[in-house]
C-alpha positions as protocol buffer text, in pm:
chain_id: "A"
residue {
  index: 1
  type: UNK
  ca { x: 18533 y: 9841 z: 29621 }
}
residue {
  index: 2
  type: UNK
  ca { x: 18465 y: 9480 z: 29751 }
}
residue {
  index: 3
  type: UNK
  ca { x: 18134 y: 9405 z: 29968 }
}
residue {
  index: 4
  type: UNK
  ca { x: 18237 y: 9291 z: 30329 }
}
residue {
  index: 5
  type: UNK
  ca { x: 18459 y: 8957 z: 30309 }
}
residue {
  index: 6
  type: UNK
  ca { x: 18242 y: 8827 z: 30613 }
}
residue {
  index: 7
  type: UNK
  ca { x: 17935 y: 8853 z: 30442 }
}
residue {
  index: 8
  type: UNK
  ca { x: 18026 y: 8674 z: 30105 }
}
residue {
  index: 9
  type: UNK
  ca { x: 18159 y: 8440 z: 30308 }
}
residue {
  index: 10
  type: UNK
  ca { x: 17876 y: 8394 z: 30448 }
}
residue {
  index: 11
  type: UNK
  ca { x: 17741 y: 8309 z: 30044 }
}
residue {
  index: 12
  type: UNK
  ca { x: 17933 y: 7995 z: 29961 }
}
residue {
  index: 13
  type: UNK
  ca { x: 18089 y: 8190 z: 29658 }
}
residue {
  index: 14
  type: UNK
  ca { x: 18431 y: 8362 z: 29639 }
}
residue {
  index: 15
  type: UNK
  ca { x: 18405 y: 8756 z: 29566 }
}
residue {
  index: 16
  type: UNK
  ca { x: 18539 y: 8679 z: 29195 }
}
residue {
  index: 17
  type: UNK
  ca { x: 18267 y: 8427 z: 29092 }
}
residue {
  index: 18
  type: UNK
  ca { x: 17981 y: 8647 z: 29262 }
}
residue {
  index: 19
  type: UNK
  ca { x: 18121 y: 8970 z: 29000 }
}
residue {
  index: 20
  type: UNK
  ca { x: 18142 y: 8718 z: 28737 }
}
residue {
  index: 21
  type: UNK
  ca { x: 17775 y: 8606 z: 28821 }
}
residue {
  index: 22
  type: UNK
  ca { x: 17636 y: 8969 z: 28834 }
}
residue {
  index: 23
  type: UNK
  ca { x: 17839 y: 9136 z: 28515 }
}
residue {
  index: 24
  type: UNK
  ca { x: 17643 y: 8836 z: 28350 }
}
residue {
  index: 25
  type: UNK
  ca { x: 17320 y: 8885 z: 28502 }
}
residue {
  index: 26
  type: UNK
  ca { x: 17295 y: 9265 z: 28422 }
}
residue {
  index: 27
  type: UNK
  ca { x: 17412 y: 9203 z: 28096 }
}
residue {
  index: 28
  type: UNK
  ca { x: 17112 y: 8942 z: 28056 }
}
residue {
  index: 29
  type: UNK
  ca { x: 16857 y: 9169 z: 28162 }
}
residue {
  index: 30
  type: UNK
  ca { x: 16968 y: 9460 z: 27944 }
}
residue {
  index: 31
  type: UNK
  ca { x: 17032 y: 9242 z: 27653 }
}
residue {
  index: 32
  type: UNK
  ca { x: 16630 y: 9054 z: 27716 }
}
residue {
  index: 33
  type: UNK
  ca { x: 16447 y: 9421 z: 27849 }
}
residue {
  index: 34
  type: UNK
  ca { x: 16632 y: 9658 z: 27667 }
}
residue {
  index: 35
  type: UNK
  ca { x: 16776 y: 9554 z: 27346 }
}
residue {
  index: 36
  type: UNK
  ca { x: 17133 y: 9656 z: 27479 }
}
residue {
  index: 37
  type: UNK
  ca { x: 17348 y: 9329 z: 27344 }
}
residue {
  index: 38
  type: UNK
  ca { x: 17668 y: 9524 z: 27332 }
}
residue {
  index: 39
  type: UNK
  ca { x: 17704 y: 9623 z: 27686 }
}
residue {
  index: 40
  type: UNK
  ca { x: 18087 y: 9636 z: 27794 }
}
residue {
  index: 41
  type: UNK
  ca { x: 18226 y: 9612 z: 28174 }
}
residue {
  index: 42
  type: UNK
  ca { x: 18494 y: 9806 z: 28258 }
}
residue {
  index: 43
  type: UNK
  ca { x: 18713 y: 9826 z: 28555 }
}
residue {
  index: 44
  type: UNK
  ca { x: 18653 y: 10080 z: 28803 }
}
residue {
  index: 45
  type: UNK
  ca { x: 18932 y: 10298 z: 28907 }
}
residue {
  index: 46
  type: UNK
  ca { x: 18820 y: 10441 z: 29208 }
}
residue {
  index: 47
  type: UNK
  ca { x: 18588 y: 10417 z: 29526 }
}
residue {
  index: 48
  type: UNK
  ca { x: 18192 y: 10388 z: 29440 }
}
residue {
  index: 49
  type: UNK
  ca { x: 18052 y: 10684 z: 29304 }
}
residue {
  index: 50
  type: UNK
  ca { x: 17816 y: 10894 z: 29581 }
}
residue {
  index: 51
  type: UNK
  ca { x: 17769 y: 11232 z: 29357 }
}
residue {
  index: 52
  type: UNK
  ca { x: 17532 y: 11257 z: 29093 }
}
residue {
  index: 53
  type: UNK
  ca { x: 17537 y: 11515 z: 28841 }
}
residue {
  index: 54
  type: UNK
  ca { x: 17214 y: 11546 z: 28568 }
}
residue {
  index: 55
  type: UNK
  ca { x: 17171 y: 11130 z: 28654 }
}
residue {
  index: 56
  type: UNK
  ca { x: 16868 y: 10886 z: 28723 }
}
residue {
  index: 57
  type: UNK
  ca { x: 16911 y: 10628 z: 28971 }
}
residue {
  index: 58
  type: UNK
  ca { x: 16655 y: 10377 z: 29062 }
}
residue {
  index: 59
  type: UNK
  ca { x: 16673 y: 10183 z: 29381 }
}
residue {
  index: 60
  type: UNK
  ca { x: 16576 y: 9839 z: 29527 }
}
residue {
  index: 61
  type: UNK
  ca { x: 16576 y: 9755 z: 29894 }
}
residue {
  index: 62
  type: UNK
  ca { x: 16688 y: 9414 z: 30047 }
}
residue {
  index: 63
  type: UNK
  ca { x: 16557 y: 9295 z: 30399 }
}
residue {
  index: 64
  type: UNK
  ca { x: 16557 y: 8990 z: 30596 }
}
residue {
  index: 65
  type: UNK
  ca { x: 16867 y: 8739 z: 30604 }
}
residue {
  index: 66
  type: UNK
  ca { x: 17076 y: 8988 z: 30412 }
}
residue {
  index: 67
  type: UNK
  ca { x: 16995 y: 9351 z: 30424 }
}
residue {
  index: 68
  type: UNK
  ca { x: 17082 y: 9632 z: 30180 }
}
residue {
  index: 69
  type: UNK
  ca { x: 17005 y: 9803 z: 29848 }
}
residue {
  index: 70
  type: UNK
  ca { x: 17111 y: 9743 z: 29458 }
}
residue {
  index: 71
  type: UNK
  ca { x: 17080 y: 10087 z: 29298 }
}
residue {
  index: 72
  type: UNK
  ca { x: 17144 y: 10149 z: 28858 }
}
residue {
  index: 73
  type: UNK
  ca { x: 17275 y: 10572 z: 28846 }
}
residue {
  index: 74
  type: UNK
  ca { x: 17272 y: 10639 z: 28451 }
}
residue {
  index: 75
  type: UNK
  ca { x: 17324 y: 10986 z: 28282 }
}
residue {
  index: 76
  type: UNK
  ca { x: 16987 y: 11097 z: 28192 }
}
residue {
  index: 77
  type: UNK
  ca { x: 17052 y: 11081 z: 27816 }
}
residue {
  index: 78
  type: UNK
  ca { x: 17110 y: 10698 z: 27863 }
}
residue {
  index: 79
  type: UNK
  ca { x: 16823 y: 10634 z: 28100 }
}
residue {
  index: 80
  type: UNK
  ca { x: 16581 y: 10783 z: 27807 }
}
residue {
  index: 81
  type: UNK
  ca { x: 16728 y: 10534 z: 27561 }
}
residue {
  index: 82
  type: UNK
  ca { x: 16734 y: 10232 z: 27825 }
}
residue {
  index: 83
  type: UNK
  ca { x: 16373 y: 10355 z: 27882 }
}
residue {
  index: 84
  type: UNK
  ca { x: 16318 y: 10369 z: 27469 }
}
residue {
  index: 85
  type: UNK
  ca { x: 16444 y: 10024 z: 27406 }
}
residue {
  index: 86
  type: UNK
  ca { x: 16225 y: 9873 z: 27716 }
}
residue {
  index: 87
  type: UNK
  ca { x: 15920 y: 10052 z: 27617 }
}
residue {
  index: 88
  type: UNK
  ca { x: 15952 y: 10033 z: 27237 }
}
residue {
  index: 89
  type: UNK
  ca { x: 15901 y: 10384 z: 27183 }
}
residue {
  index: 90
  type: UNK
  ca { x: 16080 y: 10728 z: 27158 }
}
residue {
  index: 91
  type: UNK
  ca { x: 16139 y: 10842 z: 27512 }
}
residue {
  index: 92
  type: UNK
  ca { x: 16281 y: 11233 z: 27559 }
}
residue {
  index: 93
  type: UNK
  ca { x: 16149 y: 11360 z: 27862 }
}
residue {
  index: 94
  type: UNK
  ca { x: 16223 y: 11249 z: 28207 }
}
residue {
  index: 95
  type: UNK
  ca { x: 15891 y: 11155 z: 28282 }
}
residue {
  index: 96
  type: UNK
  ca { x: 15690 y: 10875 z: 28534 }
}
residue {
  index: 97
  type: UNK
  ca { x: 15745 y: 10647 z: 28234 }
}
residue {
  index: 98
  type: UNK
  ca { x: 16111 y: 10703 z: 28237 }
}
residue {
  index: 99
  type: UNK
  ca { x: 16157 y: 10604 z: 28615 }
}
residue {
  index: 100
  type: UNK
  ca { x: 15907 y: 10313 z: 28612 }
}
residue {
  index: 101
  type: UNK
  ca { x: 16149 y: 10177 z: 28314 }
}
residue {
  index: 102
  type: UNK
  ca { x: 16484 y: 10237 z: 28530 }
}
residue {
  index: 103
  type: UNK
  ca { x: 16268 y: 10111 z: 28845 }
}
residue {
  index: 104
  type: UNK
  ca { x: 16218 y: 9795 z: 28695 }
}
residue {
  index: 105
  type: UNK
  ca { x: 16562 y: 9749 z: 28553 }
}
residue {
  index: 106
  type: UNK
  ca { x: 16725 y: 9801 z: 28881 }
}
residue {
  index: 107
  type: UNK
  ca { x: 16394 y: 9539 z: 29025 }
}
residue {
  index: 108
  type: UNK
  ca { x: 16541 y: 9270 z: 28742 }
}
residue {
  index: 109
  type: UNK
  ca { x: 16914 y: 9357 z: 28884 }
}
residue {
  index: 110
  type: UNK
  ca { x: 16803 y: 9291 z: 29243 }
}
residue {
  index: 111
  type: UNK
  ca { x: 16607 y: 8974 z: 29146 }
}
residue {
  index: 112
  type: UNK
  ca { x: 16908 y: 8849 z: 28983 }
}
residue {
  index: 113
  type: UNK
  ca { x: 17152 y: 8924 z: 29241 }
}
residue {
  index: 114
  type: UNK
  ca { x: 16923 y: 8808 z: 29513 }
}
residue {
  index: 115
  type: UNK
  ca { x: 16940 y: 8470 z: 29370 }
}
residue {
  index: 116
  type: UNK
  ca { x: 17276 y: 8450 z: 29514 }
}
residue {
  index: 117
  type: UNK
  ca { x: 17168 y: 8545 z: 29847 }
}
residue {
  index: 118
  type: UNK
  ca { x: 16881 y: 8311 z: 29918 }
}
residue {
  index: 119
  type: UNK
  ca { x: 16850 y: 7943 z: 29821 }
}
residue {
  index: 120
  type: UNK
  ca { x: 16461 y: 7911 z: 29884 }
}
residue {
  index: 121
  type: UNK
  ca { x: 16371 y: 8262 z: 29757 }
}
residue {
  index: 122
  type: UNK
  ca { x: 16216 y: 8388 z: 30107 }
}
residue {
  index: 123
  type: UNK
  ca { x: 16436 y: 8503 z: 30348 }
}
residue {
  index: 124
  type: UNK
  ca { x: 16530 y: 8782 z: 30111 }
}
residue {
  index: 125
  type: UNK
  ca { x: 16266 y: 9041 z: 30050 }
}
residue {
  index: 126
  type: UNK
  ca { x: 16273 y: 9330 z: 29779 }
}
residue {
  index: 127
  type: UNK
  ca { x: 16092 y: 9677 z: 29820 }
}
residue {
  index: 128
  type: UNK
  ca { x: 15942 y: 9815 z: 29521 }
}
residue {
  index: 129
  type: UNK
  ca { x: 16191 y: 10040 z: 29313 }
}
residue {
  index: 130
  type: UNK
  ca { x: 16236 y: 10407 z: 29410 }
}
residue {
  index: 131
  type: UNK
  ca { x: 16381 y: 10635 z: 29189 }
}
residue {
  index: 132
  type: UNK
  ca { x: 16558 y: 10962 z: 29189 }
}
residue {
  index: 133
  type: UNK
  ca { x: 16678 y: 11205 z: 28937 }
}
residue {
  index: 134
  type: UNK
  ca { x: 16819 y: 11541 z: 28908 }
}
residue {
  index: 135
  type: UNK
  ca { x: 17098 y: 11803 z: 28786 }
}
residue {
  index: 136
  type: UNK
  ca { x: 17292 y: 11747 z: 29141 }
}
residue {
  index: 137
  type: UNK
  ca { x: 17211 y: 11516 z: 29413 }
}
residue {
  index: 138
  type: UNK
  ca { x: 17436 y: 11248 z: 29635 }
}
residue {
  index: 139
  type: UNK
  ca { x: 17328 y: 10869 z: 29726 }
}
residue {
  index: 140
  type: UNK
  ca { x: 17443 y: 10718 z: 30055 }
}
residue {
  index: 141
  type: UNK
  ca { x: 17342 y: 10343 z: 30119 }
}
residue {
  index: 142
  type: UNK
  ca { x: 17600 y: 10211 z: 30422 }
}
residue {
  index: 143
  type: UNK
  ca { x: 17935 y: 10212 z: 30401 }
}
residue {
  index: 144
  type: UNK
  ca { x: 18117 y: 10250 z: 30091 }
}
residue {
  index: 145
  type: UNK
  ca { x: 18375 y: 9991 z: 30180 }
}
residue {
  index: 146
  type: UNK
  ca { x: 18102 y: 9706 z: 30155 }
}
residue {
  index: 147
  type: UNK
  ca { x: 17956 y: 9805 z: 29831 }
}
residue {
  index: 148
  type: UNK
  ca { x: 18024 y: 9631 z: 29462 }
}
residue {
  index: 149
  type: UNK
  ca { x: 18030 y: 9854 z: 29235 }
}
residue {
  index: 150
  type: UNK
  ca { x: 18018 y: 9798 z: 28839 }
}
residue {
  index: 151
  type: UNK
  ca { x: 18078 y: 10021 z: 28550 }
}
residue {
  index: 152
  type: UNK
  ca { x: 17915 y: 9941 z: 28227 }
}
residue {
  index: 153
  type: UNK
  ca { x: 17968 y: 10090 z: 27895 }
}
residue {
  index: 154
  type: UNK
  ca { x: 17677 y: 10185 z: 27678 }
}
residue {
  index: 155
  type: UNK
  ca { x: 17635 y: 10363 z: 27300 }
}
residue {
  index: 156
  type: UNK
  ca { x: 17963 y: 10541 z: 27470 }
}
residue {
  index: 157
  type: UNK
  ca { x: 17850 y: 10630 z: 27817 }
}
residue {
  index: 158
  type: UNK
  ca { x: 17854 y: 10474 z: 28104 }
}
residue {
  index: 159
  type: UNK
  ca { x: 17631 y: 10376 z: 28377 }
}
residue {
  index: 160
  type: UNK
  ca { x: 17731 y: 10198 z: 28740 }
}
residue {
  index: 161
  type: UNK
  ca { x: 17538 y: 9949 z: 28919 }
}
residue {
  index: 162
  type: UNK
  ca { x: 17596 y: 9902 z: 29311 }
}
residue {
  index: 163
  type: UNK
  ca { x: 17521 y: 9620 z: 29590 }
}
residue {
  index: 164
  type: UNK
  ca { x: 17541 y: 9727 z: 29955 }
}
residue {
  index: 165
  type: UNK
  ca { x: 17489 y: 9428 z: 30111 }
}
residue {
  index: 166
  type: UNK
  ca { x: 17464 y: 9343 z: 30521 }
}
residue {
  index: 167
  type: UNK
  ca { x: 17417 y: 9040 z: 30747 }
}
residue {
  index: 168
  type: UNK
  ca { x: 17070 y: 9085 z: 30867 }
}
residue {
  index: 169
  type: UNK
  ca { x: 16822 y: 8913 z: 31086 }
}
């Protein structure tokens, strides 16, 4: 799905070069904080995922000009070994380490996509990474029709990243 036409209007970038931007930027951070240098995008053949089955996700609030939240949902298998390769040791329990790694990968994801938000750096605020995890649970963040969603391909799994993003004040 495409985030609201109005609102990357509002950006100065078409809805193509903001993907290309943030397929680029999430494959920066994983390659830099995680060791992953092989990550591949794929297309995503239908609407963005709400359902959650035996996932982590870790989520990052935006406020101020532009409001909304970039979220990373990984299987929990993969979140141990993004968690491994950020912390540079043997992760295999879902643990507070575990979520503070995923937190802080979905805090790089923000940063890097709020650089196309906000030209001075201010009028964009993050909130600190929450993170959830489970055997069955559902995320809603606004309307699914103004979300960009991105599936990634990882050691043969895959993992989506979302923006929700909203005029704000």
């Amino acid at each position: 799905m495409a985030l609201d036409q109005s609102v990357v209007a509002l950006l100065g970038l078409t809805e193509s070069d903001l993907l290309k931007g943030m397929i680029r930027d999430v494959q920066e951070v994983f390659s830099t904080m995680v060791g992953k240098d092989n990550l591949l995008h794929l297309p995503l053949m239908l609407d963005p995922i709400t359902h959650f089955e035996g996932c982590v996700t870790a989520m990052v609030g935006m406020a101020g000009t532009y409001n909304g939240v970039v979220s990373l949902h990984a299987p929990q298998k993969l979140a141990l070994d993004f968690a491994s390769g950020m912390l540079g040791m043997d992760m295999t329990e879902l643990d507070s380490d575990v979520h503070d790694a995923l937190g802080e990968i979905a805090n790089m994801i923000a940063g890097s996509f709020k650089h196309y938000l906000s030209k001075g750096g201010t009028d964009v605020r993050l909130s600190t990474p929450s993170v959830i995890a489970g055997k069955d649970y559902s995320v809603s963040a606004g309307n699914p029709g103004d979300t960009l969603t991105l599936c990634f391909a990882a050691d043969e799994q895959c993992f989506l990243v979302n923006a929700f993003l909203r005029g704000g004040s």
